[in-house]
MITOR-849357 format. One line per 5 residues: number of its first residue (from 1); their letters; for each residue x, z, y of N, C-alpha, C. Coordinates in steps of 0.001 Angstrom, whole numbers. Example, Ala and Ser with C-alpha at 12.3 -4.5 7.8 and 13.67 -1.06 7.14 Angstrom:
1) AS) 13190/7800/-5690/12300/7800/-4500/13200/7800/-3300; 12850/7080/-2250/13670/7140/-1060/12900/7870/30
This chain:
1) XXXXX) -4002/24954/178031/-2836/24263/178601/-2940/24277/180128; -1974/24196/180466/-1783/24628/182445/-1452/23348/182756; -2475/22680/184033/-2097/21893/184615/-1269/21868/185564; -964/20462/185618/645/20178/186753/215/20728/188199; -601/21071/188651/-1218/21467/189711/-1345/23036/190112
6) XXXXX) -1769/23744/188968/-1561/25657/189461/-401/26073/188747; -483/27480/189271/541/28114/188789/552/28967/187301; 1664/28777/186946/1145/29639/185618/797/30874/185826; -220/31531/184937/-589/32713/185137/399/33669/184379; 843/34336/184108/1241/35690/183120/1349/36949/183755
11) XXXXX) 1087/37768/182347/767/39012/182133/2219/39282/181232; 2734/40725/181872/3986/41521/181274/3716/42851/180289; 3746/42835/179464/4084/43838/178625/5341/44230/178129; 5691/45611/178825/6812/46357/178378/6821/47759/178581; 7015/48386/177930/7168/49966/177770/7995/49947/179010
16) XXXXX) 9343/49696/179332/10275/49975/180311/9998/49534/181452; 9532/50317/182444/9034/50341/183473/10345/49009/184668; 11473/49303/184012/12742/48824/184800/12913/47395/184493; 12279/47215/182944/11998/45869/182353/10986/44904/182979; 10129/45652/183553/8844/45360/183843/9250/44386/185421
21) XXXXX) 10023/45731/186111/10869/45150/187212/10966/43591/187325; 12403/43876/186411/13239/43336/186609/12657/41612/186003; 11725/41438/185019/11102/40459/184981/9970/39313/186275; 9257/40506/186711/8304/40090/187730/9944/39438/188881; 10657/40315/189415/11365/39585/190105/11946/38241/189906
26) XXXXX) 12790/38183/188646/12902/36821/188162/11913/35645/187743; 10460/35914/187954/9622/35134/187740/8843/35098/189099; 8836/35779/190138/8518/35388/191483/9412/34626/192209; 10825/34091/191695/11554/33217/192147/11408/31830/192045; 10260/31829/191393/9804/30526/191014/8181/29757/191032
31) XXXXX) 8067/29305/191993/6838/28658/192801/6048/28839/191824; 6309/28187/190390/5401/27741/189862/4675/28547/188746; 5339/29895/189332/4850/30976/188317/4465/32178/189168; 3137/32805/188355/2901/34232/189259/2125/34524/187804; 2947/36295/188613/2704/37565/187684/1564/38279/187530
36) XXXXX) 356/37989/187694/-1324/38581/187894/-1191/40403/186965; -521/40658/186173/-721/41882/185922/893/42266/185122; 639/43676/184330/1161/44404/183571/1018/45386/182973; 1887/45834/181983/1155/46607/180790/2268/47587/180369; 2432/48853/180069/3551/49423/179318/3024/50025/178415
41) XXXXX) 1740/49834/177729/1486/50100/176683/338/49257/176124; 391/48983/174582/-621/48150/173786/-2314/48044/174652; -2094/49474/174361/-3925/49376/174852/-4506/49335/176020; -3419/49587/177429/-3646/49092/178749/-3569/47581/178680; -2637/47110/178058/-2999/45509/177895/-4198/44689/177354
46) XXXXX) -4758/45176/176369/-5966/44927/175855/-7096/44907/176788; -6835/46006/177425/-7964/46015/178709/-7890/45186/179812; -6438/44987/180187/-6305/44115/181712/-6462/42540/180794; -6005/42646/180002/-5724/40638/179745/-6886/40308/179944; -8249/40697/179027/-9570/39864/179593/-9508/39597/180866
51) XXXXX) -9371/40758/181893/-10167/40363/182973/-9491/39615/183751; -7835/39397/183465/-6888/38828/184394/-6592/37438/184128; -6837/37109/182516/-6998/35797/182069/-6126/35016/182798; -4825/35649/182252/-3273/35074/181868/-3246/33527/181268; -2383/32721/181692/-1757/31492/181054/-1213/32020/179452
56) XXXXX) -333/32656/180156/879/33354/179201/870/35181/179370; 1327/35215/178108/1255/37117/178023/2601/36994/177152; 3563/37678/177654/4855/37553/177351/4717/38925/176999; 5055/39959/175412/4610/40979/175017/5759/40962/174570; 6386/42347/174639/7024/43030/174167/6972/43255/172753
61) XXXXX) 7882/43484/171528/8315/43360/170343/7217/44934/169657; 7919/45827/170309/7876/47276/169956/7422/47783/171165; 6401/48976/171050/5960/49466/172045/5653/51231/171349; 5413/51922/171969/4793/53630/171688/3752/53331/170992; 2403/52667/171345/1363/52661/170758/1294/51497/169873
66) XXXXX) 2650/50765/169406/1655/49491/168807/2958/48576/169039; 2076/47595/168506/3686/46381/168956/3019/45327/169885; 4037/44562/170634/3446/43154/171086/2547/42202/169663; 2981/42482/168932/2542/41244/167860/1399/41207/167335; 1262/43059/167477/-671/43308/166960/-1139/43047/168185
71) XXXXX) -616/42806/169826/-1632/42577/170713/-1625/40815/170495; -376/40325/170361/-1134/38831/170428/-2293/38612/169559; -1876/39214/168086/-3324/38697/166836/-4220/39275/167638; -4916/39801/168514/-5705/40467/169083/-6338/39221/170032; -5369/39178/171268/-5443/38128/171802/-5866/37070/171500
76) XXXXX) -4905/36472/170597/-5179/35077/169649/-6670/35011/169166; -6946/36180/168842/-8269/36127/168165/-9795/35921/169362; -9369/36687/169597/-10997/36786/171090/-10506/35919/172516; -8970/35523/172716/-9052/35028/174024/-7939/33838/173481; -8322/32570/173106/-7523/31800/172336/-6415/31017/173386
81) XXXXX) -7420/30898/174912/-6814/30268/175643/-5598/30943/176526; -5445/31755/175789/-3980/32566/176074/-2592/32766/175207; -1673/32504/175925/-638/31670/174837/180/32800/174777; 672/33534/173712/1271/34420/173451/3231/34442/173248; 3792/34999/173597/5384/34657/173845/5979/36263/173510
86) XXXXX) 6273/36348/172767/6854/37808/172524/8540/37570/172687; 8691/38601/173844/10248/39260/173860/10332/40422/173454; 11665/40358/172237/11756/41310/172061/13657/41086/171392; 14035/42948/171291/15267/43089/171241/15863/42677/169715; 14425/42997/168602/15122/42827/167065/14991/41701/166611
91) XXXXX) 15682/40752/166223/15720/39961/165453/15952/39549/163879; 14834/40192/163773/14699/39938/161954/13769/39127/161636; 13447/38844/160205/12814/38045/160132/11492/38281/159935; 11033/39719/159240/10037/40148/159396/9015/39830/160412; 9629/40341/161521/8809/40301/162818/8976/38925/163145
96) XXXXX) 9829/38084/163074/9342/36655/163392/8074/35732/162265; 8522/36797/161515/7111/36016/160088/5682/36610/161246; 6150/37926/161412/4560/38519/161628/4095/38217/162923; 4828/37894/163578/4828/37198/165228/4002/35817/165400; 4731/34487/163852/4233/33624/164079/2643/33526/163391
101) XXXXX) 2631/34294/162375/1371/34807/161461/430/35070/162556; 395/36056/163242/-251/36738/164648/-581/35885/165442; -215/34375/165746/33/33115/166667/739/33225/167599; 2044/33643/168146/2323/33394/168709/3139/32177/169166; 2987/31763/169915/3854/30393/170420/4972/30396/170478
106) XXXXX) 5886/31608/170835/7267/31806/170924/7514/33313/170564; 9154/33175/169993/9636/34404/169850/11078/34622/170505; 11738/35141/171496/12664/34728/172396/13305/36305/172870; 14595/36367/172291/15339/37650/172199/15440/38109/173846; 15657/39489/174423/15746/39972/175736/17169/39807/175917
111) XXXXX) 17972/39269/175197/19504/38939/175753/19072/37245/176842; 18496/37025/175970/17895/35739/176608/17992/35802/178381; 18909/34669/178801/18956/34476/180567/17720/34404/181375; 18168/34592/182628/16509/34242/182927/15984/33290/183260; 16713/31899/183783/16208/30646/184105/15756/30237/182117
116) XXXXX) 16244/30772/181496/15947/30218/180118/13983/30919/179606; 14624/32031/180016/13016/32739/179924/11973/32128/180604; 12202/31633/181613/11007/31245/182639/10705/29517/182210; 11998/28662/181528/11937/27340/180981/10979/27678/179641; 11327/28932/179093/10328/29342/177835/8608/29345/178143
121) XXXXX) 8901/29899/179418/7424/30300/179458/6783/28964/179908; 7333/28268/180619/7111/26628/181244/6750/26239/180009; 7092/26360/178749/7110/25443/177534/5968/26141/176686; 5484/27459/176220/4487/27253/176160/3308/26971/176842; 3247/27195/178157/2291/27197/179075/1698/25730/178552
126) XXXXX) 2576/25257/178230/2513/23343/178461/1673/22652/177232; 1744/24513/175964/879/23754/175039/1906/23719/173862; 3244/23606/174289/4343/23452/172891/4349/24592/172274; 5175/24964/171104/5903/25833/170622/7457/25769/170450; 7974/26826/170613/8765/27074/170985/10143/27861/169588
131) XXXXX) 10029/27163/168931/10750/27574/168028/11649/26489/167479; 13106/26977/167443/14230/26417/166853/13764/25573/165690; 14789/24610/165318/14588/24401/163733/14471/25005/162513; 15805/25914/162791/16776/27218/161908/14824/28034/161957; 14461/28437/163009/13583/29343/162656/12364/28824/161937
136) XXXXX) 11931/27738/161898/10667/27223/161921/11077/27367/160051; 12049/26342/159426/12964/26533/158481/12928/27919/157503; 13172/28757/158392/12471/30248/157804/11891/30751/157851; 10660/30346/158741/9224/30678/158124/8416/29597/157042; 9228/28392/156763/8719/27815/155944/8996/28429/154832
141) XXXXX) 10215/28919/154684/10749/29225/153276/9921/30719/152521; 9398/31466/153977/8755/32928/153404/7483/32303/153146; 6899/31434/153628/5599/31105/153227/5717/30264/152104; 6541/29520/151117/6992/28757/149819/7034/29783/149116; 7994/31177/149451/8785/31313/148623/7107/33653/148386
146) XXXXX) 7164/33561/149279/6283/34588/149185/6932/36061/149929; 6260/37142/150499/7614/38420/150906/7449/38746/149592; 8426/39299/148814/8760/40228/147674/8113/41418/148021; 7912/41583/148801/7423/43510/148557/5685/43715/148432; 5667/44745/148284/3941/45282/147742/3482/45011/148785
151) XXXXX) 2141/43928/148550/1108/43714/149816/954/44745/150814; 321/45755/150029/302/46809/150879/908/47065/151826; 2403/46840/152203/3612/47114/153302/3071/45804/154293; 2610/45315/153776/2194/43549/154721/1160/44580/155688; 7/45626/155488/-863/46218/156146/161/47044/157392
156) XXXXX) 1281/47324/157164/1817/48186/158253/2641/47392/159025; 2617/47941/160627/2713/46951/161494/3820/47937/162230; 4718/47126/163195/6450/47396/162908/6249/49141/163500; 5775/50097/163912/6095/50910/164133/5608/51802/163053; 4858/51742/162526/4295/52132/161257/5720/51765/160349
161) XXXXX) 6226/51190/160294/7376/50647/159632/8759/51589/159525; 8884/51857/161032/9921/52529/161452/10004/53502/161514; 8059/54476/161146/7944/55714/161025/8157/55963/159172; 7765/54946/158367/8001/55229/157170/9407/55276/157157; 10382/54322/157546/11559/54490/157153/12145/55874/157759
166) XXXXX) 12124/56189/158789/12517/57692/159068/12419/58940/158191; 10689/58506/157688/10439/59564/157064/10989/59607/155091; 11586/58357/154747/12093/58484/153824/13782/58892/154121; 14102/58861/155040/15424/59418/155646/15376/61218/155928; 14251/61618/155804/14260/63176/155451/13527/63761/157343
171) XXXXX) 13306/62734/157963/13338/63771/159202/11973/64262/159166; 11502/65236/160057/10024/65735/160387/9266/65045/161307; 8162/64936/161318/7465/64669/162737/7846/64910/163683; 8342/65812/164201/9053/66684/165557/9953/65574/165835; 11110/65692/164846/12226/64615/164713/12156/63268/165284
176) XXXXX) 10883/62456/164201/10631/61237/164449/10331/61271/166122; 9639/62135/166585/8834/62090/167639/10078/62396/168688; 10796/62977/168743/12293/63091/169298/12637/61479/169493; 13347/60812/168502/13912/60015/168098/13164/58803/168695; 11779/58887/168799/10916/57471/168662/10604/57715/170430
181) XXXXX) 10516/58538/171030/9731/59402/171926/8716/59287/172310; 8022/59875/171136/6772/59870/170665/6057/61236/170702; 4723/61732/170966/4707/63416/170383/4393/63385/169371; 4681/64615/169249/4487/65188/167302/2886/64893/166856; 1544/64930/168093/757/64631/167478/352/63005/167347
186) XXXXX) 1047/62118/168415/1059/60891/167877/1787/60550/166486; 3017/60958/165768/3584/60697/165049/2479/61207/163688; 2265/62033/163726/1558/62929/162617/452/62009/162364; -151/61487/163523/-1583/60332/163546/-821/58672/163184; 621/58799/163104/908/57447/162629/1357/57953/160940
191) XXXXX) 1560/58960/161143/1510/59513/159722/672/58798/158673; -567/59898/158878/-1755/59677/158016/-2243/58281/158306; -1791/57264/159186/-2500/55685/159220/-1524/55407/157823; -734/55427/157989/528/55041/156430/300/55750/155666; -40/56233/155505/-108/57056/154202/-1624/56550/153475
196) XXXXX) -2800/56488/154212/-3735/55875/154132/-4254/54201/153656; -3172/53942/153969/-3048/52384/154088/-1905/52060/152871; -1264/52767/152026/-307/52844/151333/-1292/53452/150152; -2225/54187/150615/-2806/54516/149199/-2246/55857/148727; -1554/56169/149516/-657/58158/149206/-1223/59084/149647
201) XXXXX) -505/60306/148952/-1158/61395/149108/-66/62386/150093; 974/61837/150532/2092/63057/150844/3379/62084/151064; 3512/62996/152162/5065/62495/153079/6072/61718/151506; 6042/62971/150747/7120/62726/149694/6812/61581/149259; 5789/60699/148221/5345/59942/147651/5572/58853/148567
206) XXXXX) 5830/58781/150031/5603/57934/151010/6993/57767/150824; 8205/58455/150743/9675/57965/150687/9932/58019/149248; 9647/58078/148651/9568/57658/147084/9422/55834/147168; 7925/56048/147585/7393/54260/147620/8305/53750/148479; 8821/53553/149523/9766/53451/150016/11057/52824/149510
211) XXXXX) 11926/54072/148837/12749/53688/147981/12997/52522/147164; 11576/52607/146206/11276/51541/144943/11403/50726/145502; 10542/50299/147366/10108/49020/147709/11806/48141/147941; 12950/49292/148192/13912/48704/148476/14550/48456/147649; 14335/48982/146087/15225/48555/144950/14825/47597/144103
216) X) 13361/47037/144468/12978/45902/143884/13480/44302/144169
């Protein structure tokens, strides 16, 4: 928790360099906050957060290598005294299950204003959480009620997600890697993590399982 006396610390994670911007500016407008680092990808963040030992790490949803949500469980885990706040553009419920699962303190869409963002970050800094009723409400209900789909899909984490669904949509690696802008040999290496972790033997069997998982 941040006392009434320093400034909050945070750390930015975002792929979009313009995002990255345009945040630090709106958060240097305000005394009581400074920006000590940044990140546009998962695993440069992993490295700077130890040593910069952030208040707050405001992480991005979706990233090239990874998501914000596997860096907070990361975070959460080895550096507790760092309060995790993910912005991000999708709002489903998935990723708010796996966000708050992961610990994060807040989950707060990028339409979001910016005196509202920076009141966000004021609010976990402070130790609260930061979640609606409506939301809190529906993570009670997935944790009562259970996710319906094969554990197994619980192991893949949202870009792993978005590469299975592509690939039950017929495209190639090349494609995905087009589409995601990704290279073909990162995609091919998010390949075989799903396929591995799913227990398959082949692209096909991977949009097969797929399918079922959506007609159940």
């Amino acid at each position: 928790m941040v006392t009434v006396v320093e400034k909050i610390r945070v750390f930015v994670l975002d792929d979009h360099e313009i995002v990255r911007n345009g945040l630090r500016q709106t958060l240097a407008r305000h005394d009581d906050i400074e920006v000590v680092g940044e990140a546009g990808l998962a695993a440069e963040a992993l490295r700077r957060i130890p040593a910069l030992q952030p208040h707050v790490a405001v992480l991005d949803g979706r990233l090239p290598d990874g998501s914000g949500i596997d860096v907070c469980r990361e975070i959460r885990s080895n550096l507790p005294g760092v309060v995790c706040l993910i912005l991000t553009s999708y709002d489903d419920d998935e990723a708010l299950f796996s966000a708050i699962m992961a610990g994060a303190a807040g989950y707060v869409l990028k339409e979001i204003r910016g005196n509202d963002l920076v009141g966000a970050i004021r609010t976990v800094a402070s130790g609260q959480s930061l979640l609606a009723p409506s939301v809190t409400r529906r993570v009670l209900e997935r944790l009562r009620d259970g996710p319906n789909e094969d554990p197994a899909m619980a192991t893949l984490n949202q870009r792993e997600r978005e590469i299975l669904q592509l690939i039950a949509d017929g495209l190639t690696n090349r494609q995905i890697g087009t589409r995601l802008g990704l290279s073909e040999k990162t995609v091919k290496n998010y390949v075989s993590s799903i396929l591995e972790k799913l227990g398959l033997a082949s692209r096909t069997q991977a949009a097969v399982y797929l399918m079922k998982q959506s007609s159940d």
